[in-house]
C-alpha positions as CSV (number, residue, x, y, z in Angstrom):
1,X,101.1,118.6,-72.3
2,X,102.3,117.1,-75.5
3,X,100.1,114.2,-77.5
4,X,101.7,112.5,-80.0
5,X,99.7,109.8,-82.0
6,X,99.9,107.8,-85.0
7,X,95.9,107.0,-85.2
8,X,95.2,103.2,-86.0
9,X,97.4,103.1,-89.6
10,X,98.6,99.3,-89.9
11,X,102.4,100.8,-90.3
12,X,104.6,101.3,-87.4
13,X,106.3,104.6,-87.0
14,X,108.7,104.5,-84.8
15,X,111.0,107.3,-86.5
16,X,108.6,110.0,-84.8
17,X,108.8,108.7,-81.3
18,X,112.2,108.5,-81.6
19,X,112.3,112.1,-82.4
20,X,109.8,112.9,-79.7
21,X,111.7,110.8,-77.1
22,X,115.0,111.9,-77.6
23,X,114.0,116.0,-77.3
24,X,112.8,115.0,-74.3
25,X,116.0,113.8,-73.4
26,X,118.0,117.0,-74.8
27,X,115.3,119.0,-72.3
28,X,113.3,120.8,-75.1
29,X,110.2,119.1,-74.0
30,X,109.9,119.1,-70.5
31,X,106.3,118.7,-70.0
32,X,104.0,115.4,-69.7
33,X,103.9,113.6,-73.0
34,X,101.5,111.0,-73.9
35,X,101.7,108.7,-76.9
36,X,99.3,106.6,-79.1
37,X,101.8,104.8,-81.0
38,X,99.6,102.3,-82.7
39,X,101.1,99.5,-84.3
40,X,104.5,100.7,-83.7
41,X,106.5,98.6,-81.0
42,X,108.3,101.7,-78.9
43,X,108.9,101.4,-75.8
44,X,109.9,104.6,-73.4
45,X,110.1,105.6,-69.6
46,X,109.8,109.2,-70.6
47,X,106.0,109.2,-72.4
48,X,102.7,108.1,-70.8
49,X,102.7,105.3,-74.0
50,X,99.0,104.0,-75.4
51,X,99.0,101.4,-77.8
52,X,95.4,102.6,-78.9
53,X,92.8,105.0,-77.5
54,X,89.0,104.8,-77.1
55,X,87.3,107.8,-78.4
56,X,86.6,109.2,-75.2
57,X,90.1,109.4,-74.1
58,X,91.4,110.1,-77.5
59,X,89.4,113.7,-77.2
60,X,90.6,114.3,-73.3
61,X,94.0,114.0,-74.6
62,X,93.8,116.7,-77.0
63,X,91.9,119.1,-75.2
64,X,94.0,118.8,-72.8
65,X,97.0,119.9,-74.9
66,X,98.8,122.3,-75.7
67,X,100.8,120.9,-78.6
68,X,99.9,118.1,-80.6
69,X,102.5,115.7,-83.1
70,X,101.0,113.5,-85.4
71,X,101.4,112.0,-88.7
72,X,99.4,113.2,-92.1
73,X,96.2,111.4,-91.1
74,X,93.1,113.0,-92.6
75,X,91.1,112.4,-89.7
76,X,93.4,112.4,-87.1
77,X,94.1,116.2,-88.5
78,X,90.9,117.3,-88.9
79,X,89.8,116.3,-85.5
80,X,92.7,118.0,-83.9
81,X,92.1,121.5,-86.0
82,X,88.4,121.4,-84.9
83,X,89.6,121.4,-81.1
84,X,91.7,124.4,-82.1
85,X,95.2,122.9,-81.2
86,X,98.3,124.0,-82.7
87,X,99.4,121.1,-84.6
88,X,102.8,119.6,-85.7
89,X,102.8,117.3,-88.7
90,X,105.1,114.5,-89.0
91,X,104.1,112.6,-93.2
92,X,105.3,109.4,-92.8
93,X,107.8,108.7,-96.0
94,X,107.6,105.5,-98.1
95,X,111.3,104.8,-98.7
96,X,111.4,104.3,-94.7
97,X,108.5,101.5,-95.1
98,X,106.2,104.0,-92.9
99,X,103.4,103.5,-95.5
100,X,102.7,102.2,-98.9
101,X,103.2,105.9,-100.6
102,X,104.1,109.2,-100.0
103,X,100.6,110.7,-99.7
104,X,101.1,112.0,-96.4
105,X,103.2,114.1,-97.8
106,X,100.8,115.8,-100.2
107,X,98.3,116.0,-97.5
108,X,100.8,117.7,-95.0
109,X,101.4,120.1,-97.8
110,X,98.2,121.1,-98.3
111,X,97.2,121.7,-95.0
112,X,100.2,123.8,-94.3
113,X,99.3,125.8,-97.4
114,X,96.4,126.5,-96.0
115,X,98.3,127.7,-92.7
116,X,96.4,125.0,-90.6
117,X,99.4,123.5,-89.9
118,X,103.2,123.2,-89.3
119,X,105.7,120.1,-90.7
120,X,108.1,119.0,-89.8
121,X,110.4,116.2,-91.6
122,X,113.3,116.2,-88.7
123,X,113.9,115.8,-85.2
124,X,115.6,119.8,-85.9
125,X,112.2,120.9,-87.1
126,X,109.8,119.9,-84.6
127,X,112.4,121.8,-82.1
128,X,112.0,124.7,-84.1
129,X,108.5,124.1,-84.1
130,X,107.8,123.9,-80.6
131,X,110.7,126.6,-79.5
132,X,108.7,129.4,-81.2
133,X,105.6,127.8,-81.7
134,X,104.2,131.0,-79.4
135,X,105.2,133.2,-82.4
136,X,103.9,130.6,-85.1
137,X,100.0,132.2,-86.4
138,X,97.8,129.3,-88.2
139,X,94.5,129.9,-89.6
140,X,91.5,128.8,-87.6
141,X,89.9,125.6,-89.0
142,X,86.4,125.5,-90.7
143,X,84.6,122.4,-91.3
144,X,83.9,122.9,-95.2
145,X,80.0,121.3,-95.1
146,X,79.8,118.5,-97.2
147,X,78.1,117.7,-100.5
148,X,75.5,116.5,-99.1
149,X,74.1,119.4,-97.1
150,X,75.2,122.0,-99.2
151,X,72.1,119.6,-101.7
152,X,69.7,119.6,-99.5
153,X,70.3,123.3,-98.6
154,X,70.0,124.1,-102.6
155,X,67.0,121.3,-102.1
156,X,65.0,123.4,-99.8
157,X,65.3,127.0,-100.4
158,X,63.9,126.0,-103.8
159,X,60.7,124.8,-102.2
């Protein structure tokens, strides 16, 4: 199964469902797809479509998947990585009015520095993506501990 979701960012997105739908169409995903599309008016008889999710269901859908497309979200990435999903990153791009900059792009690239991630900026990529996604190695994800422990670690080994 495939879960694509946009999280709850105010800005539609329809350029990735697009994407999503139509390699659906062309056969390369033949599988279930479900979508969280947010705030993005898309419509589609070929995805399982969500406007939003409840928690609960938010984390059935992505352990139960095998692939998961999404855009740069912060948390929406971190809380796929720490499922241990393989994880296609769509940054939405200002000059398409898909958000008010282009830090999603800086995000996706640090994540795929890291070999977290893949990204993808075309309908062509995420093919490519998932057509030898079995070959693609990403790092395993762990949670750095915040500032806050890592002081009151410091705080009591000092007692």
């Amino acid at each position: 199964m495939i879960f694509v979701t946009v999280g709850s960012q105010r800005f539609p997105f329809p350029r990735l469902f697009q994407m999503v739908d139509q390699l659906i169409r062309d056969r390369v995903i033949t599988g279930k797809v479900i979508a969280q599309v947010g705030y993005t008016d898309y419509q589609s008889d070929n995805m399982d479509i969500h406007q939003f999710l409840q928690e609960s269901e938010m984390k059935e859908c992505i352990r139960n998947s095998d692939i998961i497309v999404t855009h740069a979200g912060i948390g929406t990435i971190t809380q796929c990585l720490e499922s241990g999903k393989k994880i296609i990153v769509v940054p939405r791009k200002r000059e398409l009015g898909e958000h008010v900059d282009n830090h999603q792009i800086e995000i996706a690239n640090v994540f795929r520095e890291k070999k977290l991630i893949t990204v993808a900026n075309s309908q062509q990529e995420i093919q490519t993506i998932i057509e030898h996604m079995d070959s693609i190695h990403l790092q395993n994800y762990v949670r750095p501990e915040s500032e806050l422990v890592l002081a009151l670690k410091q705080y009591v080994d000092q007692l």
